[in-house]
C-alpha positions as CSV (number, residue, x, y, z in Angstrom):
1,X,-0.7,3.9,-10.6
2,X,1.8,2.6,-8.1
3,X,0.2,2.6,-4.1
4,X,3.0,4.9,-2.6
5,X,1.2,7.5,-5.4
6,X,-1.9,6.4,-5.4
7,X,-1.6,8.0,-1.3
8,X,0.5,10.8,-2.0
9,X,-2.2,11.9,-4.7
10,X,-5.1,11.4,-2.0
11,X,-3.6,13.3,0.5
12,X,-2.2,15.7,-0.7
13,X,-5.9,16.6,-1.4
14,X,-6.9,16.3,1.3
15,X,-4.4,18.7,3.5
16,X,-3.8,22.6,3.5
17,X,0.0,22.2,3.4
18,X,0.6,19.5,0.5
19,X,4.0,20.3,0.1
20,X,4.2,18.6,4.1
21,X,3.4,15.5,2.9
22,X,5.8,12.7,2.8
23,X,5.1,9.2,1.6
24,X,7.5,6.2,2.2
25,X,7.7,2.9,1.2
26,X,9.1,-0.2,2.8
27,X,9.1,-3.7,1.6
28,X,8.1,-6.6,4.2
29,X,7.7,-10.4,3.2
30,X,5.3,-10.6,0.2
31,X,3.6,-7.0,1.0
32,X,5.0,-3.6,1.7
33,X,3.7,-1.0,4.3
34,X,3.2,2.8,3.0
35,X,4.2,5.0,5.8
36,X,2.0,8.7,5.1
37,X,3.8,11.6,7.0
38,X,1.7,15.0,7.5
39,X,2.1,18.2,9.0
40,X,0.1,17.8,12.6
41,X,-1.8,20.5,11.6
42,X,-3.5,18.2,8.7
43,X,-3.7,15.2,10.8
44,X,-6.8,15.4,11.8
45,X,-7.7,16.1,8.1
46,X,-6.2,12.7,7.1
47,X,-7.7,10.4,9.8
48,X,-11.2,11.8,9.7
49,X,-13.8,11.6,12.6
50,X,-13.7,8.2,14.0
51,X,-11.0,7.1,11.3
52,X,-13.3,7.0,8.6
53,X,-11.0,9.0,6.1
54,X,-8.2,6.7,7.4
55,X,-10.1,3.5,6.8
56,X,-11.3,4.7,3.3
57,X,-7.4,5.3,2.1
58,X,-6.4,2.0,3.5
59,X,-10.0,0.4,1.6
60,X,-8.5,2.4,-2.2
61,X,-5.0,1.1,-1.5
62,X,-6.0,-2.8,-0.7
63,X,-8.3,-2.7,-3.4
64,X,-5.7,-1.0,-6.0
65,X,-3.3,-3.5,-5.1
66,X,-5.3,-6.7,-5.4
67,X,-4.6,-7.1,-8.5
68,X,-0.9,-7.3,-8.0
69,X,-1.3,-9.9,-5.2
70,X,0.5,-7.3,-3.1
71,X,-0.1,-7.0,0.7
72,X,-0.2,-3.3,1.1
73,X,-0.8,-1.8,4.8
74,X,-1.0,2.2,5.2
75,X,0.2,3.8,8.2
76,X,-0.6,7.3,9.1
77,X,2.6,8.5,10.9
């Protein structure tokens, strides 16, 4: 599974309007970042108490990535 999926698939579990939820990707030196757009309704929902959700989706997304020796950074937008 690709990363840009990979977040769309978490959070649109996560949120009460998943049709709100807007992943983009864009390509920067040997990585990409993966810019997560939610309705601020579910934002709280996606960052977590003291950014633990947050953390977590960033932690899946490094890790599936490794092994395409991809730089992948999520921002929560």
């Amino acid at each position: 599974m690709h990363s840009k999926e990979l977040v769309e698939v978490i959070a649109k579990a996560l949120v009460d309007n998943p049709e709100e939820v807007v992943v983009t990707e864009k390509a920067e030196g040997r990585g990409s970042v993966i810019e997560l757009h939610v309705a601020s309704s579910d934002m709280g929902k996606v960052i977590g108490k003291q950014g633990r959700i947050a953390k977590a989706i960033r932690s899946v997304v490094k890790a599936a990535s490794f092994r395409d020796k991809k730089n992948v950074d999520v921002e929560i937008v």
